[in-house]
N, C-alpha and C positions, 0 to 999 in steps of 0.2 A: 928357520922360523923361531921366532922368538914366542912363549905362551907363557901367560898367567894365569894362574887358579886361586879365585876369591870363591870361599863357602863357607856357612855358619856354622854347619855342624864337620862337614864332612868332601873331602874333593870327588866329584862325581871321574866318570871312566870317560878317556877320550882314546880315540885311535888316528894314528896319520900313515897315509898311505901316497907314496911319491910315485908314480908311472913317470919314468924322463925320457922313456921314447914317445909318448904321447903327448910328453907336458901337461898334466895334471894331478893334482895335490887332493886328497879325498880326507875329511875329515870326517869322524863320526864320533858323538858325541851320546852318553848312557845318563838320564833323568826319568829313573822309574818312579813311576805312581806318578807323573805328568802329561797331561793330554798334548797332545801337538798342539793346539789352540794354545796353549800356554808355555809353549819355546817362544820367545825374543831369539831373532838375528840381526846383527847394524853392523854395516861395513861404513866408521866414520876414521879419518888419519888412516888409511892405510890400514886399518887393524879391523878387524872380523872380533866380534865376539856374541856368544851365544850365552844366555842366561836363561835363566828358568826361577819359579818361585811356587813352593809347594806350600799348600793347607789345610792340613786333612784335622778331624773332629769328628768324634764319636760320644756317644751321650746315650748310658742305660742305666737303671735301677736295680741296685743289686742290697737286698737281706734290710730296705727301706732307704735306701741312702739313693741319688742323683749320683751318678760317675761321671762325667766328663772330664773328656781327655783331649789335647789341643794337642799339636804338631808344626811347625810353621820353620820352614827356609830357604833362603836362597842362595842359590851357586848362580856362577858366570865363567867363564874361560873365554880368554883374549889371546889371540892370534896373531902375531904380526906378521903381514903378508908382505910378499918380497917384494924389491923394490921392480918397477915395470908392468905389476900388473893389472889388467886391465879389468875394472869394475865389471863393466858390464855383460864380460864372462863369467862370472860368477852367478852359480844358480844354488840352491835348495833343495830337499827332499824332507818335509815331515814324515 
């Protein structure tokens, strides 16, 4: 399998896991401080890829001053899946 890792700040944690008396591939994929509601999965060409996009903001008053502080990015990892297999076995777990 071929993979690619695009991030703004930082490459998030993946894991693969091959079963070949089973025949199945497990991937697991690490975006803390992200709700599941906020993982993207697209299996388009053959390729799997999972993205996420964090944005976190905090905002307090500190000795008269407004603090605000922004945080904002996003990763993806692309997967190129073998050749034969078949989409519609492919499933998810948030």
């Amino acid at each position: 399998m071929l993979c690619h890792a695009h991030a703004s700040n930082d490459v998030r944690r993946m894991d693969l896991h091959e079963d070949a008396e089973k025949n199945i591939v497990t991937a697991s994929f690490e975006f803390p401080g992200v709700s599941k509601e906020g993982i993207n999965i697209l299996v388009q060409n053959n390729r799997l890829t999972v993205s996420a996009e964090t944005k976190q903001s905090t905002e307090h008053n500190e000795d008269g001053y407004a603090i605000r502080e922004r945080a904002f990015g996003k990763y993806s990892r692309t997967l190129q899946l073998p050749e034969g297999i078949k989409v519609s076995f492919l499933s998810s777990t948030k």
